[in-house]
C-alpha positions in Angstrom: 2.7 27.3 -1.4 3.3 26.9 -5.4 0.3 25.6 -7.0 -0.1 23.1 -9.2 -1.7 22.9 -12.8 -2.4 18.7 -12.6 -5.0 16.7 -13.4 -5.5 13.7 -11.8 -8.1 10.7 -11.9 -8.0 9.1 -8.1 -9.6 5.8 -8.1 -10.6 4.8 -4.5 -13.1 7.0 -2.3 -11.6 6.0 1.0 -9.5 7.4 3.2 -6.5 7.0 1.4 -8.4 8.4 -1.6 -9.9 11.4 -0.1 -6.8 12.4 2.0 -4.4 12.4 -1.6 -7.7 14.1 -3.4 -7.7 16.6 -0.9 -4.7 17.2 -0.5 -4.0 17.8 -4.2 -6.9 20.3 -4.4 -5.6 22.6 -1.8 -2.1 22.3 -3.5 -4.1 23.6 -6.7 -4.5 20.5 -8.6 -7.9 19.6 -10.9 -8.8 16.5 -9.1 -11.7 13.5 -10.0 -12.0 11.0 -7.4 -13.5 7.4 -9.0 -15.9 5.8 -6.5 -17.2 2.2 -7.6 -21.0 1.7 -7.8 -20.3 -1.3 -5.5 -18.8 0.9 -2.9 -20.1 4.1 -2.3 -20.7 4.6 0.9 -18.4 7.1 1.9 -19.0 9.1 -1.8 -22.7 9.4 -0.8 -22.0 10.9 2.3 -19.6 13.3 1.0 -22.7 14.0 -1.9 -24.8 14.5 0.8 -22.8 16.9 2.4 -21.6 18.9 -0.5 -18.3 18.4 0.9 -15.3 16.3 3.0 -14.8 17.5 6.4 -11.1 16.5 7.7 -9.9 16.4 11.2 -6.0 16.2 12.5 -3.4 16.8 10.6 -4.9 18.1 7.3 -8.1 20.6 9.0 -11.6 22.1 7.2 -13.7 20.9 4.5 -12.8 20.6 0.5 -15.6 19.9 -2.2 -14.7 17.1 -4.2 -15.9 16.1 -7.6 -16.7 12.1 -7.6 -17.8 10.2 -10.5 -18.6 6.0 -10.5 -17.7 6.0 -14.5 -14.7 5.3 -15.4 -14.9 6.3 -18.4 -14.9 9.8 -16.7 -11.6 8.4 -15.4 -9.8 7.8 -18.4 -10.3 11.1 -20.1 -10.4 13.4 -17.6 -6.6 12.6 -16.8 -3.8 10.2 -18.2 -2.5 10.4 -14.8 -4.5 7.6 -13.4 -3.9 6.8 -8.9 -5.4 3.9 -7.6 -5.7 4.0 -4.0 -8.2 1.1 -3.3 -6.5 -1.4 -0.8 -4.9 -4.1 -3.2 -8.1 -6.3 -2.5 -9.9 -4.2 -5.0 -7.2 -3.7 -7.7 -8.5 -6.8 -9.8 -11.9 -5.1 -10.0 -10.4 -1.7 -11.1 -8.3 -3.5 -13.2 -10.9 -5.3 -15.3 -13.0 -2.0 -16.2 -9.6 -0.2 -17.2 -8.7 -3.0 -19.4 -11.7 -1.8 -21.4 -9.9 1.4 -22.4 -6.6 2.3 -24.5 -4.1 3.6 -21.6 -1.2 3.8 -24.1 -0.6 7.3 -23.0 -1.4 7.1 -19.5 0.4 6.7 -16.5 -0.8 4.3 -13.6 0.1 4.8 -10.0 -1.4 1.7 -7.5 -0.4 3.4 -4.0 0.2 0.6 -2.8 1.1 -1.4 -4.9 1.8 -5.2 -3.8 2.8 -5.9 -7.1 0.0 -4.5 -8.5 2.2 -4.0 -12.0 2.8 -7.7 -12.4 -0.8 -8.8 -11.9 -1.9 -6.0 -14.4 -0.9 -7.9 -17.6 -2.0 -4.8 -19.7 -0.4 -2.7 -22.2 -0.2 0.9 -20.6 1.9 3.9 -21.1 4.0 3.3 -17.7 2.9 1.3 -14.5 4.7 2.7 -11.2 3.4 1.2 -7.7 4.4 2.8 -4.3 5.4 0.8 -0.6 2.7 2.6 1.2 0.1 5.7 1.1 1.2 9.2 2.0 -0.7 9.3 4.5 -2.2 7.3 7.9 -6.1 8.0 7.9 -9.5 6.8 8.7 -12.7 7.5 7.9 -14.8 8.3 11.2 -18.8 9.2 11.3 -18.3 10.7 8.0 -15.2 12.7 8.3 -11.6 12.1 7.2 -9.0 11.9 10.3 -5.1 12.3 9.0 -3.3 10.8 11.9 0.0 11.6 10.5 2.1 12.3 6.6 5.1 10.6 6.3 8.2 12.3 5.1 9.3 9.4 2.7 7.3 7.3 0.4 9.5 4.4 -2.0 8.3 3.9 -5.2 9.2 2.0 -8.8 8.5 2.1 -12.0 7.9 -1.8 -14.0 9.5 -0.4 -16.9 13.0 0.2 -17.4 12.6 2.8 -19.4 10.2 5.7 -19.4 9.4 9.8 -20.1 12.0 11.1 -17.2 9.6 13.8 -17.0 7.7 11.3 -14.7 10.2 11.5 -11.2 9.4 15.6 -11.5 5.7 14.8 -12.2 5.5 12.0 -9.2 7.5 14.7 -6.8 5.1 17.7 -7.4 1.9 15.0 -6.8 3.1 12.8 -3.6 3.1 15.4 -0.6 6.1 13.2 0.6 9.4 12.7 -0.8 10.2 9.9 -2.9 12.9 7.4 -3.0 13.2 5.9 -6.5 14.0 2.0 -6.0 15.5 -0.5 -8.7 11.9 -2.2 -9.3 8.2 -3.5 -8.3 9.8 -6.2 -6.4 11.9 -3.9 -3.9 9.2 -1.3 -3.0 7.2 -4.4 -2.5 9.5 -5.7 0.1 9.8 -1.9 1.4 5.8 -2.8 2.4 6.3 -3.6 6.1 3.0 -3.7 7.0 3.3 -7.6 6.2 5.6 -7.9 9.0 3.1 -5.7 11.8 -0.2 -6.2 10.7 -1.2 -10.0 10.5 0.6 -11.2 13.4 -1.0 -8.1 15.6 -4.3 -9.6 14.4 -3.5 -13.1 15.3 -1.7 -12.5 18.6 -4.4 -10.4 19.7 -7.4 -12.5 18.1 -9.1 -13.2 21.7 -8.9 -10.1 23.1 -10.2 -8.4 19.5 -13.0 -10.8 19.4 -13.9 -10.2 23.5 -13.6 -6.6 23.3 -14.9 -5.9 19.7 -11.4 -4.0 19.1 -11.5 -1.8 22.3 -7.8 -1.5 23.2 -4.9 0.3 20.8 -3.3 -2.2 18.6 0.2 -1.1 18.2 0.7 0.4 22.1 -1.4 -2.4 24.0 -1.3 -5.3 21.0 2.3 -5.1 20.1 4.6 -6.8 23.4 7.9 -8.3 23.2 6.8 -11.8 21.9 4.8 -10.4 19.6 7.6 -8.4 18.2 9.7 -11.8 18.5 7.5 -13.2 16.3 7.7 -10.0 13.8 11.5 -9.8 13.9 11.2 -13.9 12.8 9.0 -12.5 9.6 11.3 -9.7 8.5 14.4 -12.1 8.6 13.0 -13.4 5.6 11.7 -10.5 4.1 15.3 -9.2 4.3 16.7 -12.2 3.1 14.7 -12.4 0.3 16.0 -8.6 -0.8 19.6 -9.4 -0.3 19.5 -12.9 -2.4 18.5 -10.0 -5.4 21.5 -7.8 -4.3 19.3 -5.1 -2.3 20.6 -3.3 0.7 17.8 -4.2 3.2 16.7 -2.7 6.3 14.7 -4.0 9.2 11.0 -2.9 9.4 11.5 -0.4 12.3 14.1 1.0 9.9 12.0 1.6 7.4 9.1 2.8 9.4 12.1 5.3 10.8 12.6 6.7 7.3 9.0 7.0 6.1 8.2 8.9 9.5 10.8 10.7 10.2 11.6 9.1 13.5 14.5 7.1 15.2 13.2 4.4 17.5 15.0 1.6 18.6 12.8 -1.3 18.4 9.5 -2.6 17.4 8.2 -2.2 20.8 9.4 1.4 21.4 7.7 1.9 18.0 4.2 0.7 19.1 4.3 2.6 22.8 6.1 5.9 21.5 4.9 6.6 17.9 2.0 9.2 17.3 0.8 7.5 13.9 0.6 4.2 16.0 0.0 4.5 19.2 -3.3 5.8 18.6 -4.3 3.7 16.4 -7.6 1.0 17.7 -8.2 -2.2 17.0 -10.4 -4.0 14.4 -13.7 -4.8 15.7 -13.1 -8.1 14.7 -10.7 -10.6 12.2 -12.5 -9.6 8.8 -10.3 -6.8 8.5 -7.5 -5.9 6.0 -4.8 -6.1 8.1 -5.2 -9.7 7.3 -7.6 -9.9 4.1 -4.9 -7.9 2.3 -1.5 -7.8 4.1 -1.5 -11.9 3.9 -3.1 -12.8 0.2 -1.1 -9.6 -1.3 2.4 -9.5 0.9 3.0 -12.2 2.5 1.9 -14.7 0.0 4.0 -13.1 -2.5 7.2 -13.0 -0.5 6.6 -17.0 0.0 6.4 -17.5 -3.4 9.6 -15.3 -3.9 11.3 -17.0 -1.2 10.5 -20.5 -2.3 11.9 -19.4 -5.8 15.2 -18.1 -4.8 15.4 -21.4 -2.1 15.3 -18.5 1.4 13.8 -21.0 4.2 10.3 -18.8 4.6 8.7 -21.4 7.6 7.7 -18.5 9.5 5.5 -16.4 6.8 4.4 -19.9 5.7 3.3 -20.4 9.7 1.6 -17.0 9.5 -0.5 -17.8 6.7 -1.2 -21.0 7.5 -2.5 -20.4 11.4 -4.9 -17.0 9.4 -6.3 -19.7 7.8 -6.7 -22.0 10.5 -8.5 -19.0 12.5 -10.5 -17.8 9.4 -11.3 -20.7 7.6 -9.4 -18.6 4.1 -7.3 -20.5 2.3 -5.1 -17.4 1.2 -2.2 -19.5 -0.1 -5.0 -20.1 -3.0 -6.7 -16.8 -3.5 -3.0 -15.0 -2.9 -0.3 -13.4 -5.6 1.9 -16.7 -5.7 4.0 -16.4 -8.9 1.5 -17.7 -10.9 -0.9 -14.7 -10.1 2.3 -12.4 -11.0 3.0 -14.4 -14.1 6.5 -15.5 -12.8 5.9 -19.4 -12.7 8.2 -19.9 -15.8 10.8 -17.8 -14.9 14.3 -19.3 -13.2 15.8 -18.3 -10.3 18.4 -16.4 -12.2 15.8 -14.9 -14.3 14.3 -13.8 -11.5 17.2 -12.3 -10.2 18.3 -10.8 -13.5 15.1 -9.0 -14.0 14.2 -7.4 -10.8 17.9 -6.9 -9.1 19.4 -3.7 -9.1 19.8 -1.9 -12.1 22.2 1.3 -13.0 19.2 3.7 -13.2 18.5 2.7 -9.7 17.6 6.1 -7.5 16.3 7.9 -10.7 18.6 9.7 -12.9 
């Protein structure tokens, strides 16, 4: 295996975090993993330790060097990866606005649009559809479930170093299909169309059982993929009205796993990722907390801007709300959180539809 001769600032000591972090250390990159003081759980057990132990499909134990400045962050690297779930992005996002980041690079894996929320001046802003990698923490230990093969990602400006798609290659374990902007690898996030309506179709028996059954294999039946195939029309729809070549969800999932099933359902019973995956203990969980405020919110917004009937993603946010109490149609990225409230629907269009450049180079 050819190593590296990176540096990289990680931001997030999560699962996501940790697998990237260690990941990039046995591939030979200089790695510093950003843990906030607010969360540091799973740091001070790794501290405690001396090192990560990892189970499945990445195996052993890797010393990590952790930090809760981020000052440390900044100059250690100018190749800055945020990995917190998009929840936390706000808060990463007001300490780094401290800083000059002229010269740096950000990468929000995912992003949900982390890039149009930002609203700071940095060297180049690129956001990704989804993490390399499907992991949990568990007592302690990191478990890989699975790596995908393909992992989208976009850069918000049109122009940037080219350097950066060999740079982004050599980092991401995966390969990496270059899209035409934020707005498409946002779209290319499909766990807006599994994850909410799981929850909510499954909210009793989450509730009654604290989570003991699998949520794709048991959780995901044919009217609850009826329901999902009703969410990605729109999703789809809303890609097309800016002259994308959509696919459906399972599609996607296909090409970012390396696998070829049929349906939604075959997914859920048939796919190793998924099909061990548990369910939440109980609603307060980010399969809703993030996947509604920073997806489906956003695609609304984008919908109701481009005139796409979105009645069912409305429906989905509005029964989370009736079963949580949240309001996220006010606490989620609308177009006023992404600073696209002024903009027409041609603007719109304009700006994030397919460009020449599109694919890289």
């Amino acid at each position: 295996m050819r190593k590296m001769q990176y540096k990289v600032s990680l931001v997030g000591a999560g699962p996501a975090g940790f697998a990237l972090a260690v990941d990039l250390e046995r591939r030979g990159a200089n790695v510093l993993v950003y843990s906030h003081p607010m969360h540091l759980q799973y740091a001070n057990d790794v501290h405690e330790k001396g090192h990560l132990t990892v189970r499945g499909e990445m195996e052993g134990s890797t010393v990590l060097r952790i930090t809760s400045d981020m000052t440390d962050v900044v100059q250690f690297s100018n190749l800055i990866i945020l990995t917190v779930p998009s929840t936390g992005q706000e808060t990463v996002l007001q300490e780094l606005k401290k800083f000059s980041l002229h010269r740096h690079t950000i990468v929000a894996v995912p992003g949900n649009l982390f890039a149009l929320i930002a609203d700071m001046e940095v060297g180049c802003i690129l956001e990704t559809n989804l993490s390399p990698y499907s992991c949990r923490m568990d007592e302690g230990r990191l478990v890989v479930l699975g790596r995908k093969d393909l992992v989208f990602i976009a850069a918000l400006q049109k122009r940037f170093d080219p350097g950066i798609y060999d740079t982004m290659q050599h980092i991401f374990p995966s390969k990496l299909e270059w899209c035409s902007s934020v707005i498409e690898v946002c779209l290319l996030n499909v766990n807006g169309v599994f994850h909410p309506l799981m929850m909510l179709m499954n909210a009793g028996r989450i509730e009654s059982t604290h989570g003991d059954f699998f949520l794709y294999r048991d959780g995901l039946t044919r009217s609850v993929a009826n329901a999902m195939l009703a969410v990605d029309r729109v999703r789809m729809k809303i890609g097309e009205a800016f002259g994308l070549q959509m696919k459906t969800a399972v599609e996607v999932s296909n090409e970012c796993y390396g696998h070829s099933f049929t349906d939604l359902v075959d997914l859920a019973q048939n796919s190793g990722p998924h099909n061990k995956l548990k369910a939440p203990s109980d609603l307060a969980n980010r399969n809703i907390s993030e996947d509604v405020p920073d997806l489906l919110v956003s695609w609304h917004s984008l919908a109701e801007k481009l005139g796409i009937d979105a009645s069912p993603i409305k429906a989905v946010i509005v029964f989370v709300e009736m079963a949580t109490g949240v309001n996220y149609f006010k606490m989620g990225r609308d177009l006023h959180k992404l600073h696209l409230q002024n903009v027409s629907r041609s603007e719109l269009i304009q700006k994030f539809g397919p460009s020449m450049w599109r694919n890289g180079h």
